[in-house]
N, C-alpha and C positions, 0 to 999 in steps of 0.2 A: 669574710662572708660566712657566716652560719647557715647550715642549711634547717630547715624547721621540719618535721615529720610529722601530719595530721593524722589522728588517729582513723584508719579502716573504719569505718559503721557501715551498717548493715541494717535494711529492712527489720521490722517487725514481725512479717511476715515469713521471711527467708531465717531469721534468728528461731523463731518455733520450729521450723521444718529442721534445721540443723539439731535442734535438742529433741524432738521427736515429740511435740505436743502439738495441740488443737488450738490455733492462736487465740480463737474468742474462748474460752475458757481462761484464758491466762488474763493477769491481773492488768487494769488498765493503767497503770504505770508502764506496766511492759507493751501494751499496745500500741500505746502512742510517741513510745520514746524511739531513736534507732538507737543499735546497737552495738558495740564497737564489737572490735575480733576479742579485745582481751576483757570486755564485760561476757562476753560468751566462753572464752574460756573459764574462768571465774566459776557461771553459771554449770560447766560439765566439770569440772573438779568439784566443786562446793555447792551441789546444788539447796537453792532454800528452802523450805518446808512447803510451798505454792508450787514448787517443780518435782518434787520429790513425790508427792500425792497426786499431783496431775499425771503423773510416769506410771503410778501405781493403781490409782483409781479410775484413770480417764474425765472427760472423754478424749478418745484416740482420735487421732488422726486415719485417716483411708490408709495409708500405707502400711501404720501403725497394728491397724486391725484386720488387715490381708495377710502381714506376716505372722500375728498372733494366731490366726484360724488356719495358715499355711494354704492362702488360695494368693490370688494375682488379684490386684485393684478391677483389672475388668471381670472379673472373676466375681465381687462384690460386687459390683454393679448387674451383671446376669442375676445376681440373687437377690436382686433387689433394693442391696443396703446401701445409703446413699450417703449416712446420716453417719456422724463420728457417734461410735459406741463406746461403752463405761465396761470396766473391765468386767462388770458384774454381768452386762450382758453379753459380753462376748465365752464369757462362760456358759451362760444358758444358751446360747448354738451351742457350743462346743457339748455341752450334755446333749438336746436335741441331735443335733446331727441332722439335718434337715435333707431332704435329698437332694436340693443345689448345692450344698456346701460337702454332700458327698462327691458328687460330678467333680464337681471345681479341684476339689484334693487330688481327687486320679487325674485330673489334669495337671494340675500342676506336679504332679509325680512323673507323671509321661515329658514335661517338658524339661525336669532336672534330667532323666533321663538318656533325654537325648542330647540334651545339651553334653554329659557326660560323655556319650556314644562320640560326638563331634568332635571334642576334645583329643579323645582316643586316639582318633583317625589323624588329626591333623599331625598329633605327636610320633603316631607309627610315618606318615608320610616327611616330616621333616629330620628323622632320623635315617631313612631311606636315603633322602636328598644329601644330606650332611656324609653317610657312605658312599654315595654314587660322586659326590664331590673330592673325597679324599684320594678316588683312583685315581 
């Protein structure tokens, strides 16, 4: 008995999200095809000249352009943008500075923040536990 191993594919969909592109901008080869695990690795070691530009040009994906302006997806959406942006206008916020995507920045500075402060805590409290244990 041989056992057979079919290869992993993956959405279309979920293959963009994993390389960090805007699936309708990607070539329609790539959109209607799925996508195994080691066509995807392939594509993040070697990527081709259609993924290499789309990484570099856009357009972005939400994610893509929340962590490029350093706000939160809802954060993009409070401002407005709804719409995958091209690096070129994510540049032009970034020159503008508009006063949502000020807000959005202090916030999301306030929430690394704290996030940091929680961290803190939990590591001073399970060092506490870990001494109160050893007695």
């Amino acid at each position: 008995m041989t056992s057979h191993q079919t290869a992993q594919t993956m959405k279309p969909a979920t293959a963009a999200k994993k390389l960090g592109v805007y699936l309708e901008a990607t070539p329609a080869e790539f959109q209607e095809g799925a996508v195994s695990r080691g066509e995807l690795n392939a594509l993040q070691t070697d990527p081709p000249e259609w993924l290499r530009k789309l990484r570099a040009d856009g357009p972005h994906p939400r994610p893509v352009v929340a962590a490029k302006l350093g706000v939160s997806i809802a954060g993009l959406a409070r401002g407005g943008v709804t719409e995958p942006l091209t690096t070129e206008q994510i540049d032009a916020l970034k020159q503008e500075l508009p006063g949502w995507l000020r807000k959005e920045r202090e916030t999301q500075a306030g929430v690394r923040k704290e996030t940091v402060r929680i961290k803190e805590m939990q590591a001073e409290k399970a060092e506490k536990d870990a001494a109160r244990d050893e007695r």
